[in-house]
C-alpha positions as CSV (number, residue, x, y, z in Angstrom):
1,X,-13.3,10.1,4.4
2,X,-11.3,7.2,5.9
3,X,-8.9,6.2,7.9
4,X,-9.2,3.6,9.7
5,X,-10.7,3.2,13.4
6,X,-10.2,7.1,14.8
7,X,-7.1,7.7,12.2
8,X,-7.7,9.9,9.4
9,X,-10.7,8.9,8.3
10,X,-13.3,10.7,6.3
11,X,-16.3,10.1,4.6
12,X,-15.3,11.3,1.5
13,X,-12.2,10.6,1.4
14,X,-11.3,14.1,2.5
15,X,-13.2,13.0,5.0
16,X,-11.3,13.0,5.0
17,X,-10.7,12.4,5.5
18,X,-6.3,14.8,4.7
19,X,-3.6,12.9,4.0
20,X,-7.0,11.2,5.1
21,X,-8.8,12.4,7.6
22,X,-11.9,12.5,10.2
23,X,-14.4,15.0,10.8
24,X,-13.7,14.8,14.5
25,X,-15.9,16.4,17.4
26,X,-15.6,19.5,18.7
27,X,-14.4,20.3,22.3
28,X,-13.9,23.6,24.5
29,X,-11.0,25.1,23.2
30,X,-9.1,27.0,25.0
31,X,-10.2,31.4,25.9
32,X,-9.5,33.5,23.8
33,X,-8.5,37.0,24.7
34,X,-8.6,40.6,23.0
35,X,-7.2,39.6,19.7
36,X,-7.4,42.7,17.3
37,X,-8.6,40.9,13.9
38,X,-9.7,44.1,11.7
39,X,-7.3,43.5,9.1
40,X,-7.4,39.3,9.5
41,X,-8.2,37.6,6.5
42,X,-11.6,35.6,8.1
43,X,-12.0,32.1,6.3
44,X,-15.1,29.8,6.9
45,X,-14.7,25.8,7.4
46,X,-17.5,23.0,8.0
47,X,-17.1,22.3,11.0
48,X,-14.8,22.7,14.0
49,X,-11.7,20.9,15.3
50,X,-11.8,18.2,17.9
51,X,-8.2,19.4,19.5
52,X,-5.1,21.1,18.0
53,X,-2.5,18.1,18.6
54,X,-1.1,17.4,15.0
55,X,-0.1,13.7,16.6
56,X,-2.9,12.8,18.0
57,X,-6.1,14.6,16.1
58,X,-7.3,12.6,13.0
59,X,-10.1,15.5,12.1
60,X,-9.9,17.3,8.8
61,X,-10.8,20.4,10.5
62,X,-8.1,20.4,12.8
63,X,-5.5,20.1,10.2
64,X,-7.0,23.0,7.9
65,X,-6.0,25.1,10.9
66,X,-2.7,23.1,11.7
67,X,-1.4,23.2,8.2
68,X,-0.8,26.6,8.9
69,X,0.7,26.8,12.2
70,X,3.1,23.6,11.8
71,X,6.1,22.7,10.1
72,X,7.6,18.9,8.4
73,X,11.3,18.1,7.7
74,X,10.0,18.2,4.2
75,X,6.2,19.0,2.2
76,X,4.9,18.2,-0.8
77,X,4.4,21.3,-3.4
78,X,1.5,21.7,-6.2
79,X,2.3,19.1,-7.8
80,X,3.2,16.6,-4.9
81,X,6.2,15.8,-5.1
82,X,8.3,16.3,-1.9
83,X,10.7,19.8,-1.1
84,X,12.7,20.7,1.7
85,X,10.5,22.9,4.8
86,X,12.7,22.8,7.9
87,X,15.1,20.4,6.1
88,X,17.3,22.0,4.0
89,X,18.6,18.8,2.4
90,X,19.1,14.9,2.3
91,X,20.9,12.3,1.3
92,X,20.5,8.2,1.7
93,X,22.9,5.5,2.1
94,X,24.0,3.2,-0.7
95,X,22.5,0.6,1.0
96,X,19.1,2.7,1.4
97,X,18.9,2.3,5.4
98,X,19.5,5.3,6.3
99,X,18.3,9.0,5.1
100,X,20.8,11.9,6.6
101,X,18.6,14.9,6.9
102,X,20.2,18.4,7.4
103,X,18.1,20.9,9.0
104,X,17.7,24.6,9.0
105,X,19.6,26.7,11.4
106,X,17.8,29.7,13.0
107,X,14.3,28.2,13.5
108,X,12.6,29.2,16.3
109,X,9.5,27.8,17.8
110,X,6.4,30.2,18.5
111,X,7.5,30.7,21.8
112,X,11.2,31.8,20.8
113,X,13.0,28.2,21.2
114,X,15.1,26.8,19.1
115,X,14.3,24.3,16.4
116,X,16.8,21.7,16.8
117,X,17.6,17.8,16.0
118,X,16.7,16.7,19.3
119,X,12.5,18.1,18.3
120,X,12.6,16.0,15.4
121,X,14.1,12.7,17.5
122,X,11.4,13.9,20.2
123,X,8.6,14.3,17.9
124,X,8.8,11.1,15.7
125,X,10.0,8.7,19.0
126,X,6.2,10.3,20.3
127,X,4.5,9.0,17.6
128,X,6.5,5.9,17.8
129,X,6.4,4.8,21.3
130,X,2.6,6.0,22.2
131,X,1.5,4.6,19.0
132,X,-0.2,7.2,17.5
133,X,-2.4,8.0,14.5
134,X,0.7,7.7,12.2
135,X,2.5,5.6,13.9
136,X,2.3,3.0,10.5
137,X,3.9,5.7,8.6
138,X,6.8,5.0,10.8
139,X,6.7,1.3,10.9
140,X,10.0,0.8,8.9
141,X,12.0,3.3,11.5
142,X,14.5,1.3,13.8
143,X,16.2,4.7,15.3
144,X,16.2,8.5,14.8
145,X,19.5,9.7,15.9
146,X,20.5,13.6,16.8
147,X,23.9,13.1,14.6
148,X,24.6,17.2,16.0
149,X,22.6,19.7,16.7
150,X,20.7,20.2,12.7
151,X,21.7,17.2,11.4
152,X,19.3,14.0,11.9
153,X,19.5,10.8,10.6
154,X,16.6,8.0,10.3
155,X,17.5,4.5,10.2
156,X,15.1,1.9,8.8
157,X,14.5,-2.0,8.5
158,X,14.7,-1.8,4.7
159,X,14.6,0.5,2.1
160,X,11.5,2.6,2.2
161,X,11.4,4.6,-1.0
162,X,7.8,6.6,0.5
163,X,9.9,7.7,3.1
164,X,9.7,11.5,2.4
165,X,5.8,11.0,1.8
166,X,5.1,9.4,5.1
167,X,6.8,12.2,7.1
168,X,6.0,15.0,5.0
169,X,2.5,14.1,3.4
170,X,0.5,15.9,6.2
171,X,0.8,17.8,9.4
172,X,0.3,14.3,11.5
173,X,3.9,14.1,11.2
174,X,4.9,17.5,12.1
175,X,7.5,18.9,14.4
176,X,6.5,19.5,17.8
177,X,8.0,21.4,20.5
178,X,8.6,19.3,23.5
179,X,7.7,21.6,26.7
180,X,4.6,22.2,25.2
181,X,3.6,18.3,24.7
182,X,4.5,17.2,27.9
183,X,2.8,20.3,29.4
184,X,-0.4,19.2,27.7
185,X,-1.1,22.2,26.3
186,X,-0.5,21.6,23.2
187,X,-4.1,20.3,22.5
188,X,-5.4,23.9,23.2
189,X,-2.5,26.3,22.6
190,X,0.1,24.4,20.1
191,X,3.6,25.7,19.6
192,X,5.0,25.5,16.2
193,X,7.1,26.7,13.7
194,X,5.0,27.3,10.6
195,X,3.9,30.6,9.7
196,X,1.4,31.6,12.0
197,X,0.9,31.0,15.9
198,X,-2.5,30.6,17.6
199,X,-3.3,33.7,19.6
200,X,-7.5,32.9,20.4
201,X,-9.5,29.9,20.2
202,X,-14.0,30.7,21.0
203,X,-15.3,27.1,21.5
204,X,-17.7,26.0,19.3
205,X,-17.0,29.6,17.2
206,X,-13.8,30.2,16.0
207,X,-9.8,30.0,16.2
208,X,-7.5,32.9,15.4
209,X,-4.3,32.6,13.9
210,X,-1.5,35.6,14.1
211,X,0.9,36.1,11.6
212,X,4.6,34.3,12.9
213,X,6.6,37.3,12.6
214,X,10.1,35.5,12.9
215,X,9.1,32.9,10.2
216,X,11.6,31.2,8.1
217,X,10.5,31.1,4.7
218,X,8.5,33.8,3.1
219,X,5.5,35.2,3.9
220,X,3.1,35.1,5.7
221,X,1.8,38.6,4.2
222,X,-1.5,39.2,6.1
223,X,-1.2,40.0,9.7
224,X,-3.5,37.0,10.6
225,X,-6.5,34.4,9.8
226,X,-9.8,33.7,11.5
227,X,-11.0,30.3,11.0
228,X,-15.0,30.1,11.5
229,X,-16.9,27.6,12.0
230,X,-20.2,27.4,9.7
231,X,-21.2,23.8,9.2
232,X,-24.2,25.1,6.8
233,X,-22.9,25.7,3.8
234,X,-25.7,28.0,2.5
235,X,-25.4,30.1,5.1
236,X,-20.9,30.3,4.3
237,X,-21.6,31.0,0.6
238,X,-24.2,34.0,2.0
239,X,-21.0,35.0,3.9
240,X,-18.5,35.1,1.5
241,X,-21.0,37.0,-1.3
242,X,-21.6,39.5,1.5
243,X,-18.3,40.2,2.6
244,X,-18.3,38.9,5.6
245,X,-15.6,36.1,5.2
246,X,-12.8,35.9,2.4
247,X,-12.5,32.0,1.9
248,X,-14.5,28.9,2.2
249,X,-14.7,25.1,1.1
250,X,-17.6,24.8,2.8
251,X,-19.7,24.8,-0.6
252,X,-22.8,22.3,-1.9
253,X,-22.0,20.6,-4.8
254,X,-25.5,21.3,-6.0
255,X,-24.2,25.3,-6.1
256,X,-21.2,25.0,-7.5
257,X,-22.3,26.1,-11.3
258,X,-24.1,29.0,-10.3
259,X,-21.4,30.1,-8.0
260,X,-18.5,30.4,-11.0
261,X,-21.7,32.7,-12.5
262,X,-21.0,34.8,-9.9
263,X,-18.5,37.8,-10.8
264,X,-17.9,38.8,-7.4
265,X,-16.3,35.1,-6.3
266,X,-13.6,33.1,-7.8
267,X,-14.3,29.2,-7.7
268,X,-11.9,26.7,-8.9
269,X,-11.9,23.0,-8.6
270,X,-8.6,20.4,-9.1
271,X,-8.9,16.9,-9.0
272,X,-8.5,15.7,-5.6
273,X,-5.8,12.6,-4.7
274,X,-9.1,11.3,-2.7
275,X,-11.5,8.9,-3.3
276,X,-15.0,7.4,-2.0
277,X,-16.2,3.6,-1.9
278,X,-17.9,0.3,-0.7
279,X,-16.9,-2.0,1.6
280,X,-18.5,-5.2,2.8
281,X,-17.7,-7.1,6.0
282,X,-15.6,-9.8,5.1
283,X,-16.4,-11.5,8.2
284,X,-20.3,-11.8,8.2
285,X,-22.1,-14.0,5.4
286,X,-22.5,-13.3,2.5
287,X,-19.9,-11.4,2.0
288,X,-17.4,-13.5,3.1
289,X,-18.3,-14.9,-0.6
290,X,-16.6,-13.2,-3.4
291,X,-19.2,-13.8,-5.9
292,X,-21.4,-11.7,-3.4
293,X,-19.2,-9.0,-3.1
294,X,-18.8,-8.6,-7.0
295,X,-22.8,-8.9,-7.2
296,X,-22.4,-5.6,-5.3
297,X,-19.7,-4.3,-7.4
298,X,-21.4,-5.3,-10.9
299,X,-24.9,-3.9,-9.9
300,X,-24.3,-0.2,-8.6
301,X,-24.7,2.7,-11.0
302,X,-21.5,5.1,-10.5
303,X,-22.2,7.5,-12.6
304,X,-25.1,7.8,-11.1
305,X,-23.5,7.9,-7.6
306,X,-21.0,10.8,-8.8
307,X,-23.9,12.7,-10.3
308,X,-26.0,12.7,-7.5
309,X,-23.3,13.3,-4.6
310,X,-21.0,15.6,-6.4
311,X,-23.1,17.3,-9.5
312,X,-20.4,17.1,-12.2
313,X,-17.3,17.3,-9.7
314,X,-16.5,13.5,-9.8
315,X,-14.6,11.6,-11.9
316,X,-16.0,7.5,-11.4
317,X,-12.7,5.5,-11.4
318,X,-13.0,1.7,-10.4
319,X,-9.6,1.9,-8.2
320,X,-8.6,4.1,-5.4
321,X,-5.4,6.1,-7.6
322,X,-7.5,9.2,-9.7
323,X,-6.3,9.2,-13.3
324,X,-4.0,12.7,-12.7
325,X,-1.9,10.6,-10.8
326,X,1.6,9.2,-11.9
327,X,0.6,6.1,-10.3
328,X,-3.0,5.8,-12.2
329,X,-3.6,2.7,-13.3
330,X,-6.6,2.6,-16.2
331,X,-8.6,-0.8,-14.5
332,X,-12.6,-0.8,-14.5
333,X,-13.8,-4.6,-14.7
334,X,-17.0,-3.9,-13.4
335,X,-19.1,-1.9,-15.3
336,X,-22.9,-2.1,-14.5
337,X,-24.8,-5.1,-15.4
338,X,-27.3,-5.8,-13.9
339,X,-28.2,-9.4,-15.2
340,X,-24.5,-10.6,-14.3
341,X,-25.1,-8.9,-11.1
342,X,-28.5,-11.2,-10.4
343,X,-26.2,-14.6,-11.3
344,X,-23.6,-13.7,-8.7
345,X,-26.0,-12.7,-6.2
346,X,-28.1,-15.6,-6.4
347,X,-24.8,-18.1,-6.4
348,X,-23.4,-17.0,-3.2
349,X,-26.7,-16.5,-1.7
350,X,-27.1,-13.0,-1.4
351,X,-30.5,-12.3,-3.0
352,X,-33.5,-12.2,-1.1
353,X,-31.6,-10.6,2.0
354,X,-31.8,-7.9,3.8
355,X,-28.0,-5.9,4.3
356,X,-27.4,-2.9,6.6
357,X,-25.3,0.1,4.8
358,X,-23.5,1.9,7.5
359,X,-23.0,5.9,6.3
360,X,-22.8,9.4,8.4
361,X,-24.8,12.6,8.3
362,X,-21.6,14.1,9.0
363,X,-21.1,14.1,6.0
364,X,-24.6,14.0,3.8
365,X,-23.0,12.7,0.7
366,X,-22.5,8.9,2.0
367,X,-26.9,9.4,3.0
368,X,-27.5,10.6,-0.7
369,X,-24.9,7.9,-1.9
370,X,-26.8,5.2,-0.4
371,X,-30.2,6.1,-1.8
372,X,-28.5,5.0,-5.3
373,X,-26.6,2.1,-3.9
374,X,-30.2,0.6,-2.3
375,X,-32.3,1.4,-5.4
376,X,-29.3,-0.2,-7.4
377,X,-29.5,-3.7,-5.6
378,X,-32.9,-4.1,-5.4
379,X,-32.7,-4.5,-8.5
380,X,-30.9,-7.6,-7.8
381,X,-33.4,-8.7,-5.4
382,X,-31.2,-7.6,-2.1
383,X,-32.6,-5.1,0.7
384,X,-30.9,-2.7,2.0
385,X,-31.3,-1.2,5.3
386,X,-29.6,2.5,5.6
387,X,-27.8,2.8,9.2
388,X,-27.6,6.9,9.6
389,X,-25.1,7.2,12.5
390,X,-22.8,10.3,14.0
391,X,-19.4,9.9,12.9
392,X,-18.0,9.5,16.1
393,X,-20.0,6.3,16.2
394,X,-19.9,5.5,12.5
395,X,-15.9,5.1,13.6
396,X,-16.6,2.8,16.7
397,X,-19.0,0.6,14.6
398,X,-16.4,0.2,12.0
399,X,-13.8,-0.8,14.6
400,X,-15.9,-3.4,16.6
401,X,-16.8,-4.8,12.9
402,X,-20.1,-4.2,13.2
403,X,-21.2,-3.8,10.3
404,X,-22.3,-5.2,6.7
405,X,-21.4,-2.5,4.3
406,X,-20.4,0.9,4.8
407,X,-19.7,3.8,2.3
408,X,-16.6,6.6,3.1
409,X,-13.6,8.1,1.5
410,X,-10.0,8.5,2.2
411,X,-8.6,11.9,1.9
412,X,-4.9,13.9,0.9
413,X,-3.0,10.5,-0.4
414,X,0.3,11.3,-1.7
415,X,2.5,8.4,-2.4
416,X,1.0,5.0,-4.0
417,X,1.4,3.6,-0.7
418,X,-0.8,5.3,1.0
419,X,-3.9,4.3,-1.5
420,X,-3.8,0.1,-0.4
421,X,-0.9,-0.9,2.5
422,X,-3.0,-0.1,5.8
423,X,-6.3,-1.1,3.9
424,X,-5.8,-4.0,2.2
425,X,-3.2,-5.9,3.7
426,X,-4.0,-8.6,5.9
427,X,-2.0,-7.0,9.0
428,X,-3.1,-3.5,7.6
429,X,-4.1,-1.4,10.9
430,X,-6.9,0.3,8.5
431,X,-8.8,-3.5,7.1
432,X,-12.0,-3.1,8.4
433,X,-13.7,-5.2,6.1
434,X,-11.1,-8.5,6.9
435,X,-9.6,-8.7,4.0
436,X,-6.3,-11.0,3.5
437,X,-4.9,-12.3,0.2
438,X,-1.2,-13.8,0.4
439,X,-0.9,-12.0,-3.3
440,X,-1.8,-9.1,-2.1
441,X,0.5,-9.1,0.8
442,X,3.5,-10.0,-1.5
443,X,2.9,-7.7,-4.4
444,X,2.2,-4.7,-1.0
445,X,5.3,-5.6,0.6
446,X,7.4,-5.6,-2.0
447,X,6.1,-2.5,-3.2
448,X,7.0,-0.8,0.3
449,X,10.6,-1.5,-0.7
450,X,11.2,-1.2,-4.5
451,X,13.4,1.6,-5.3
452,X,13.1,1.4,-8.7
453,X,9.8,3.8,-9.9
454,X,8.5,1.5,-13.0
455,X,8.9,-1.9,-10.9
456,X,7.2,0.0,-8.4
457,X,4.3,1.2,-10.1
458,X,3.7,-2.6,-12.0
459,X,3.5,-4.3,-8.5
460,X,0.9,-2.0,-7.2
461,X,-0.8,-2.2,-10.6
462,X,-1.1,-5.9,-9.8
463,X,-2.1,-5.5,-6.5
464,X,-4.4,-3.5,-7.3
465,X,-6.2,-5.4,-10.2
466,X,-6.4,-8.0,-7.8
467,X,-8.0,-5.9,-5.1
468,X,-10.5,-4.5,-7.3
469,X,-11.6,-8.5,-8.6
470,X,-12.1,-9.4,-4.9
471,X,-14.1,-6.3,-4.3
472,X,-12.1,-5.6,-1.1
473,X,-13.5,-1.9,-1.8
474,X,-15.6,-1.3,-4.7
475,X,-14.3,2.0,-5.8
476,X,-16.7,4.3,-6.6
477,X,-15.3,7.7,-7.7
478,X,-12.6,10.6,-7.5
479,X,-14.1,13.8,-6.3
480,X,-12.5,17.4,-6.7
481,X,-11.5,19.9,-4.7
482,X,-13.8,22.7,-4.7
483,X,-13.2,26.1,-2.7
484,X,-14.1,29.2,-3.3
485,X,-13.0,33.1,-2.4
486,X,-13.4,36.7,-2.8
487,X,-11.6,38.3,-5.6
488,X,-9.6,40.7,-3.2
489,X,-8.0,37.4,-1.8
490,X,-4.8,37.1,-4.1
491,X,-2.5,34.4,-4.5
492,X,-4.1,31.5,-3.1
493,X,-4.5,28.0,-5.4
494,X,-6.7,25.4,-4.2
495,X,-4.5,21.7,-4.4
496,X,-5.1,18.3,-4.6
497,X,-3.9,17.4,-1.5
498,X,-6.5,19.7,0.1
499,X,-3.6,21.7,2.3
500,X,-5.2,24.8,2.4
501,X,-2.3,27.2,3.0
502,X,-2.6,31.5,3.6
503,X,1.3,32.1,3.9
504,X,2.1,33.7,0.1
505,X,-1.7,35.0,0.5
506,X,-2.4,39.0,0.5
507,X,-5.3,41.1,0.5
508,X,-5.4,43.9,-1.7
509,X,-5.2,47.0,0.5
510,X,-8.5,48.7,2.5
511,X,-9.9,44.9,2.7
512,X,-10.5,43.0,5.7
């Protein structure tokens, strides 16, 4: 669900979309060649990536493939809180300006180079000076230095306690390998250091992953993976009962009960760190009103919305944090009423109008969604007109403000951070909707800097209180993560990060 205009957007908040992430579009990836996959572990995925960069793709489906194939200094585990990957170890100044990272010897690349400092300074001064995706993440960075060959320290304007969080939250931040940048190839044929390499791409059908045999940490333990692309997600269930692939996310909502039914699949669901909502265009009348932005925010039905998108595998929350999170905040001003909702629309002159709702059939929840959200304001004498666009042009509509409301979700959030800065603040590269408070700002920059974990957490509780009364979003719901695999697949866990990762996989022997 989303990210901004072309970051890691999704509409669902997976949509995520990852940290945050887009669907993307898919392009002609690069030939294949004789792969021998008979012992592969074959996984199915909605839809199909729009290039292989980790720095400069924003597509979910991109980054289901990269999170395999890439590495960050650190990564979050199960319960997301950050551990070393290809650093070992870290330490920060006194005075908080600068982190000292010290990195693992013996790395190699894919293509049997060296992992050293200087990837690290290359890869984050590439983000930094072509302004990419994530460049935000880096905004507090004054200088990455090579201090010697596996030591690297990052200097920044003040103290950033979500540093770990912005470079290891997702592969957007991941270490590339310089040669194959600059070569371009990296878009087709990427060079990493994770556990497995890309050996075939089929446009439009597949890309295969081969187990990395000189990896640094454990695993991998099946020789490879074969991502398919099956947008229908009828037709990847039929798949996976049949034997033909292993592993899928791709799953209805609407078949998720009678899928745990099903002894010959294991399902599991964990509440996601995404979330789905509302947002009105701040610039255009009436919503430049507040009173007819909480109209909106007092009349919709969000149980109703949760049901009807996600069939039991929601949880409504009125801010963007879900409740399993440390940095949950228990806020929900705006229960529906319906009567207060016809006041507030009828002072800031939104009833008797006619409003455009901006959603994708990329992603068919947002078109079910707004069914309930229209039926819910006529009932407050407001019109809506539904706006069904591709997502590609979803994005550029949202950009060019074009717009009234639209309805999306952000995806893979791991620090508090990441929930309100680029959305909500007034010079946030992610505020579609035009939002600018100066106590917002305040409470958001401060937050960026506090060190301390409970002053932390009590200025984005404000912040967030006070984002949620202006109705810069109008939260709607927390939705799980859902996936879904054959019982011969062992030792995978679905997370709430929505990483999906195959290294400490197996597959129990004569499978495949």
């Amino acid at each position: 669900m989303a990210r901004g205009a072309r970051t890691a957007a999704l509409a669902s908040a997976l949509g995520l979309v990852l940290a945050g992430c887009s669907a993307g579009e898919g392009v002609d990836l690069a030939g294949a060649g004789e792969v021998d996959t008979e012992d592969y572990l074959e996984v199915a995925i909605a839809g199909e990536p729009d290039q292989l960069d980790p720095h400069s793709t924003s597509a979910y489906f991109s980054f289901q493939i990269l999170e395999n194939v890439y590495d960050t200094l650190v990564e979050p585990d199960a319960e997301l809180e950050m551990q070393p990957a290809l650093a070992e170890s870290w330490e920060v100044s006194e005075d908080q300006l600068s982190w000292t990272f010290h990195l693992r010897e013996g790395v190699t690349f894919h293509d049997g180079s060296a992992f050293t400092a200087e990837d690290v300074v290359y890869s984050y001064d590439r983000i930094i000076d072509e302004q990419l995706a994530n460049a935000y993440r880096l905004a507090a960075v004054e200088d990455v230095v090579a201090v010697d060959e596996h030591t690297v320290r990052i200097d920044v304007s003040q103290p950033t306690p979500a540093l770990l969080a912005a470079i290891g939250g997702y592969k957007g931040m991941a270490i590339v390998e310089r040669g194959n940048v600059e070569s371009g190839d990296v878009q087709l044929d990427p060079v990493g250091t994770g556990p497995f390499e890309v050996v075939g791409n089929a446009a439009s059908t597949a890309v295969t992953l081969r187990a990395n045999e000189d990896y640094w940490g454990e695993g991998p333990h099946v020789p490879g993976v074969v991502y398919r692309f099956i947008s229908e997600g009828t037709t990847a269930l039929a798949d996976l009962t049949a034997g033909e692939v292993h592993w899928t996310d791709s799953i209805p909502p609407q078949r998720v009960e009678s899928l745990r039914r099903n002894p010959d699949v294991e399902v599991a669901s964990v509440p996601s760190t995404d979330y789905w909502y509302l947002t009105m265009n701040q610039a255009r009348p009436p919503f430049d009103s507040r009173d007819a932005r909480r109209a909106v925010a007092q009349a919709l039905d969000r149980e109703a919305l949760a049901q009807v998108t996600w069939y039991g595998s929601a949880t409504v929350n009125q801010t963007a944090v879900p409740e399993t999170s440390v940095w949950y905040h228990e806020y929900a001003p705006f229960e529906q009423d319906l009567d207060r909702a016809r006041e507030l629309a009828e002072s800031s002159g939104l009833t008797g109008r006619t409003v455009g709702l901006m959603v994708t059939n990329e992603h068919p929840e947002t078109v079910t969604a707004a069914q309930v959200v229209a039926a819910n304001l006529a009932e407050i004498g407001v019109a809506t007109e539904i706006r069904t666009l591709d997502f590609a042009t979803w994005l550029d509509e949202q950009a060019r403000g074009n717009f009234d409301m639209l309805l999306l979700g952000w995806l893979g959030n791991v620090d508090v951070n990441d929930y309100y800065y680029n959305q909500h603040h007034s010079e946030g590269s992610n505020n579609a909707q035009g939002y600018s408070s100066p106590e917002v700002d305040r409470l958001l920059d401060a937050g960026r800097t506090e060190t301390d974990p409970e002053a932390r957490k009590e200025l984005y509780d404000r912040a967030a209180e006070r984002i949620v009364d202006d109705a810069s979003y109008v939260y709607l719901y927390n939705p799980d993560v859902v996936q879904a695999w054959a019982p011969e697949l062992e030792g995978y866990e679905p997370r709430p990060d929505r990483a999906v990762r195959f290294k400490d996989v197996r597959l129990e022997e004569g499978t495949g």
